[in-house]
MIMARZA-567392 format. One line per 2 residues: for each residue x, y, z of N, C-alpha, C, O. Coordinates in Angstrom, 1 decimal. Layout:
N
X/Y/Z/X/Y/Z/X/Y/Z/X/Y/Z  ...
REM end
This chain:
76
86.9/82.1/180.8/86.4/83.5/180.6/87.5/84.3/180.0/88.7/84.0/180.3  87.3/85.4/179.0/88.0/85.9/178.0/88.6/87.3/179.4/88.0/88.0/180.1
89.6/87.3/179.3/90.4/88.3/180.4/90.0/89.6/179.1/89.6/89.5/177.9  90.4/91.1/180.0/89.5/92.3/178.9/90.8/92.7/178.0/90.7/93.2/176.9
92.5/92.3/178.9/93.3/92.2/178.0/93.2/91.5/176.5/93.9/91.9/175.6  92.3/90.4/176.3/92.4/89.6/175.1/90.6/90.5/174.8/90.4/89.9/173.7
89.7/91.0/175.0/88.6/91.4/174.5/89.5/92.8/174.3/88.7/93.5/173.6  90.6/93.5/174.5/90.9/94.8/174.2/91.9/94.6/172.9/92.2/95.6/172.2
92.5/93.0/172.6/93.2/93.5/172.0/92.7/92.8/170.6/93.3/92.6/169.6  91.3/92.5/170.7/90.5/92.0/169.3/90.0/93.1/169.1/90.1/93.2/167.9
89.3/94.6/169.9/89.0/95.8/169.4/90.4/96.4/168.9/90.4/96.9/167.8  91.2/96.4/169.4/92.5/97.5/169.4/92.9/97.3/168.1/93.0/98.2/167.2
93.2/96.0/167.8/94.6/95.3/167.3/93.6/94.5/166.3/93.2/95.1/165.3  93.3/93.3/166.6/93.0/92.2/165.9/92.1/92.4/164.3/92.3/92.2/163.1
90.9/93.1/165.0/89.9/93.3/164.1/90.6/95.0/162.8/90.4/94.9/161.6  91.1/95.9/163.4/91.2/97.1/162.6/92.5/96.4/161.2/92.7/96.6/160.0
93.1/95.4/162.2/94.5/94.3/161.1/93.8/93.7/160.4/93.6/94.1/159.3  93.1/92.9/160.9/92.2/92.0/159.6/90.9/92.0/158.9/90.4/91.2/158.2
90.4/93.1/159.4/89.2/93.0/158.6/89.6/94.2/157.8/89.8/95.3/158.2  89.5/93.7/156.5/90.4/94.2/154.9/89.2/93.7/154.1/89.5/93.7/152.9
87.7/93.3/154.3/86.9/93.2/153.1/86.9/92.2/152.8/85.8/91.9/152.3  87.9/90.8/152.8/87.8/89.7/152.4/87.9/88.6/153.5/87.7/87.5/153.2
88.3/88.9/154.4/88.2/87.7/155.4/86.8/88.2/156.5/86.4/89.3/157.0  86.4/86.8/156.5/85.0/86.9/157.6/85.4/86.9/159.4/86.5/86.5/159.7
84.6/87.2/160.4/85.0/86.9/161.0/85.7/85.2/161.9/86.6/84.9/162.6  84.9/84.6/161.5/85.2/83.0/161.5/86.7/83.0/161.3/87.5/82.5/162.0
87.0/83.9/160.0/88.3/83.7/159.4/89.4/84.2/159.7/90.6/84.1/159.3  88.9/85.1/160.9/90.2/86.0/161.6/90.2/84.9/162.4/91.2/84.2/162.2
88.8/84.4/164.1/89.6/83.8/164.8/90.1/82.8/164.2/91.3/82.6/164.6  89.7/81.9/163.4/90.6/80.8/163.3/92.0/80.7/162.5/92.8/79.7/162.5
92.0/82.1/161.6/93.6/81.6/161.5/94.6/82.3/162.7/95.8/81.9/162.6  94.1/83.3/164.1/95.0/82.9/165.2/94.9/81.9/166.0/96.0/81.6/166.4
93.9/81.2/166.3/93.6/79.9/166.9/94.3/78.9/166.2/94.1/77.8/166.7  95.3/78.7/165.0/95.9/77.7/164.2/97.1/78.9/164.5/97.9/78.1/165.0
97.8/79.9/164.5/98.6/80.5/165.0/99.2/80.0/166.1/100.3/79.4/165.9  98.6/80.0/167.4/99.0/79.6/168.8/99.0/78.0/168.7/100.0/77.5/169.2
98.1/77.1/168.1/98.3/75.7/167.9/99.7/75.6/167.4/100.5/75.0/168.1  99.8/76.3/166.0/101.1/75.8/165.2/102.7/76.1/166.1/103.7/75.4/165.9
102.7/77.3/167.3/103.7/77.8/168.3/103.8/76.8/169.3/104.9/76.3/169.7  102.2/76.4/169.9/102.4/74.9/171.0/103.3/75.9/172.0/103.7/77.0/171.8
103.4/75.1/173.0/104.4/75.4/174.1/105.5/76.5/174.1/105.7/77.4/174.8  106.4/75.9/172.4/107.2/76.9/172.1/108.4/76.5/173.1/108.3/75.6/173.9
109.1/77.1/172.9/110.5/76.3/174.0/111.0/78.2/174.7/110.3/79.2/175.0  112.2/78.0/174.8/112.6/79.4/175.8/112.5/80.8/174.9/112.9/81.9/175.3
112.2/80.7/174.2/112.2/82.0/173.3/111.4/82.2/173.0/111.3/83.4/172.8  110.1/81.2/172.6/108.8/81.4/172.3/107.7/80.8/173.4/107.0/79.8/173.0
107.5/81.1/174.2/106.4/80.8/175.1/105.4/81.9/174.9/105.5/83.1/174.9  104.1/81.0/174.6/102.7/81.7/174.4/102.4/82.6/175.6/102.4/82.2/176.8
102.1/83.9/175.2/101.5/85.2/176.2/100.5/84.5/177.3/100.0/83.4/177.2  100.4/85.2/178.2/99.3/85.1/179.0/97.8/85.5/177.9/96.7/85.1/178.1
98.3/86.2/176.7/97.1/86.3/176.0/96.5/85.7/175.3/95.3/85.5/175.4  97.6/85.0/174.1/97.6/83.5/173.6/97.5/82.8/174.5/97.2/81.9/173.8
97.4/82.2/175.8/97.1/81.2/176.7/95.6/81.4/177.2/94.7/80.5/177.5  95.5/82.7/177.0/93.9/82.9/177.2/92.6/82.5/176.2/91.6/81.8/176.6
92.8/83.0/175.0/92.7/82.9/173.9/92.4/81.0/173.8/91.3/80.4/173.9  93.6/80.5/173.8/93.8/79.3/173.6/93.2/78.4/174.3/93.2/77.3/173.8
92.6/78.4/175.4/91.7/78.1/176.9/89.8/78.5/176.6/88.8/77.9/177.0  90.1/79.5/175.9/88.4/79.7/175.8/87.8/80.3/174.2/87.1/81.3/173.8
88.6/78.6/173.3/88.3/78.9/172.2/87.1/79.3/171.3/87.1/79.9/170.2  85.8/78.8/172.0/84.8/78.9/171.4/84.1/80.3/171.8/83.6/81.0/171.0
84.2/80.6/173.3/84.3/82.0/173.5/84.8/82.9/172.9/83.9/83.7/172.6  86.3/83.3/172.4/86.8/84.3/171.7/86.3/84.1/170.4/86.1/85.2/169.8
86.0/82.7/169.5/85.4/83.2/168.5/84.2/83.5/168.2/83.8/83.9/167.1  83.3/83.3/169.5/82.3/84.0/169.8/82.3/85.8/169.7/81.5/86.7/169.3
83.3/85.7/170.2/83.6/87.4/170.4/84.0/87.8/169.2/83.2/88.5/168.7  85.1/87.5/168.5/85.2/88.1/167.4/84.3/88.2/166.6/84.1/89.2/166.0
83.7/87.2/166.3/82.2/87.0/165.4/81.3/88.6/165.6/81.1/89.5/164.7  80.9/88.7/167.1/80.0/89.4/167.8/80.7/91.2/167.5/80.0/92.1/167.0
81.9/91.2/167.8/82.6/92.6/167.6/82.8/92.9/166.1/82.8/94.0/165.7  82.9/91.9/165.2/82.8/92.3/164.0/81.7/92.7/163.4/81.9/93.7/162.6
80.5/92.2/163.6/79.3/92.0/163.6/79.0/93.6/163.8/78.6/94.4/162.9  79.3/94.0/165.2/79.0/95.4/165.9/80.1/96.4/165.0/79.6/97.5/164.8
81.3/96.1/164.5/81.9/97.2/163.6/81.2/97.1/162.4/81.1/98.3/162.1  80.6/96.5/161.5/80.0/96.7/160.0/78.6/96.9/160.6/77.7/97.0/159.8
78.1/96.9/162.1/76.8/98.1/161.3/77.1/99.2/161.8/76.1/99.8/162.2  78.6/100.0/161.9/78.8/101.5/162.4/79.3/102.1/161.2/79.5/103.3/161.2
REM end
């Protein structure tokens, strides 16, 4: 289940950064989903957020969501 911290920060943050007209939603989550892959565990200086661990846990969900929120900003 998507915590509202990671459903707040695809309205806040995610979507207002990347949607520029040429990337689809598909194309936002999956280049952070290959983000947190390419970081992995990360050692003492880079350890993935409780948000990226969230994210990363309920992949098909969040890009569910982003699909769904992007969807809901281009018909406002």
């Amino acid at each position: 289940m998507l915590l509202q911290e990671t459903k707040d920060y695809v309205q806040d943050v995610l979507l207002p950064d990347r949607m520029n007209g040429y990337n689809s939603a598909n194309d936002i989550a999956v280049e952070v989903l290959d983000d947190i892959e390419f970081f992995g565990e990360g050692d003492e200086l880079s350890r993935p957020t409780r948000l990226a661990r969230n994210i990363a846990a309920n992949r098909k969900e969040f890009t569910a969501y982003v699909v769904k929120a992007f969807q809901d900003v281009e018909e406002k």
